[in-house]
N, C-alpha and C positions, 0 to 999 in steps of 0.2 A: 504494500500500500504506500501511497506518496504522499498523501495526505495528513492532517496533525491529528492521531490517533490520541492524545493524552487524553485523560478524563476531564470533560466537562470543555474539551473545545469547540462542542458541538458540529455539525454535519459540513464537510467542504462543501463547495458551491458545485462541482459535479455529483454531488451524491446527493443534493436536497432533491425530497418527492420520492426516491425510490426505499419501496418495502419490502421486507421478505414477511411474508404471510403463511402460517402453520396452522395445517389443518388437517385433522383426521377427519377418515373416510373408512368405509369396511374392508378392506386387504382386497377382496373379488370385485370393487366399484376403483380400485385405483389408476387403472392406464385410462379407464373411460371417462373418469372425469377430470386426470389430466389432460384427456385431447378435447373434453368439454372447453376447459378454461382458456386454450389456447388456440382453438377456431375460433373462439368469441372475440377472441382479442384481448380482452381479460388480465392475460399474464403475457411475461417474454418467455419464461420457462418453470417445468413444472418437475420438481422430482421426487416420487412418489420412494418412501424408506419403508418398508416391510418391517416386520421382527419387531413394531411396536407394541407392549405391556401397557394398557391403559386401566387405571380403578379409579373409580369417582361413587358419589352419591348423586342417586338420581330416586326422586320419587320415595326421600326416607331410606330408602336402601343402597346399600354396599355395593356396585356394579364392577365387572370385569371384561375385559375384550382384548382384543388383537388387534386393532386397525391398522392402517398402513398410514406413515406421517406423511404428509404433502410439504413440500416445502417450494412457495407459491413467489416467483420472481417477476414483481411490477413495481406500478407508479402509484403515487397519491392522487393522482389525473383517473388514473383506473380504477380505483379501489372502490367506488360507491359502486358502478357495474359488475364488482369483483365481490361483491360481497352479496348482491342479488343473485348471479350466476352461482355461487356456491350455497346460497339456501335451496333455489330452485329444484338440482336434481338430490341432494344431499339427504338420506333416510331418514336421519336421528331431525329428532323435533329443534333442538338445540342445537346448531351446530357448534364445535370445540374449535373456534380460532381465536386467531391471535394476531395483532399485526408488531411488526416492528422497523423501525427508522431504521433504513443502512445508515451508520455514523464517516462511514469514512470510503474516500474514492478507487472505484475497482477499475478505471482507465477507459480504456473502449467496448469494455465488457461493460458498463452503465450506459455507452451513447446507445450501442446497441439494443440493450434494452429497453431504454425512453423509447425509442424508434418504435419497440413489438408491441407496445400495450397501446391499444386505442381509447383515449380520454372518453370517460364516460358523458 
């Protein structure tokens, strides 16, 4: 990275707007609704991690699962379309995301990306 990584310098000017967004999905809904998110325009790229252990409370009770993590590469330009597209096909009544600020500059691997997500 080339950018001022310290704590609390806040985001370069190449990296302001881009998110990575984490989202669980059922392990057997993972490639299809990463190619959901990225015909939509949605994300620049979607990589769906298996082998995920998930336990939460849902409904009072103790719940356990296996879903597959997404780890969901866009803009803050995107993100209101990115978050309708991921209730849309998504099972759980709830969906389990997350967003978070990229802090620091990843070169032409971020123009590229601004470039894939279409502003919602």
């Amino acid at each position: 990275m080339t950018g001022d990584t310290r704590p609390n310098a806040g985001p370069s000017t190449a990296s302001a707007g881009v998110l990575l967004v984490l989202v669980t999905v059922p392990a057997a809904d993972a490639n299809a609704f990463a190619r959901h998110l990225i015909g939509a325009g949605r994300a620049a790229r979607v990589n769906p991690r298996p082998g995920v252990r998930s336990t939460y409370r849902w409904n009072g009770q103790i719940e356990e699962a296996d879903p597959a993590l997404m780890l969901v590469k866009t803009t803050v330009a995107g993100d209101p379309a990115l978050e309708r597209r991921v209730r849309a096909p998504h099972p759980n009544e709830v969906p389990d995301t997350l967003a978070l600020p990229v802090a620091g500059e990843i070169g032409p691997c971020l123009e590229w990306l601004k470039r894939s997500v279409t502003p919602a």
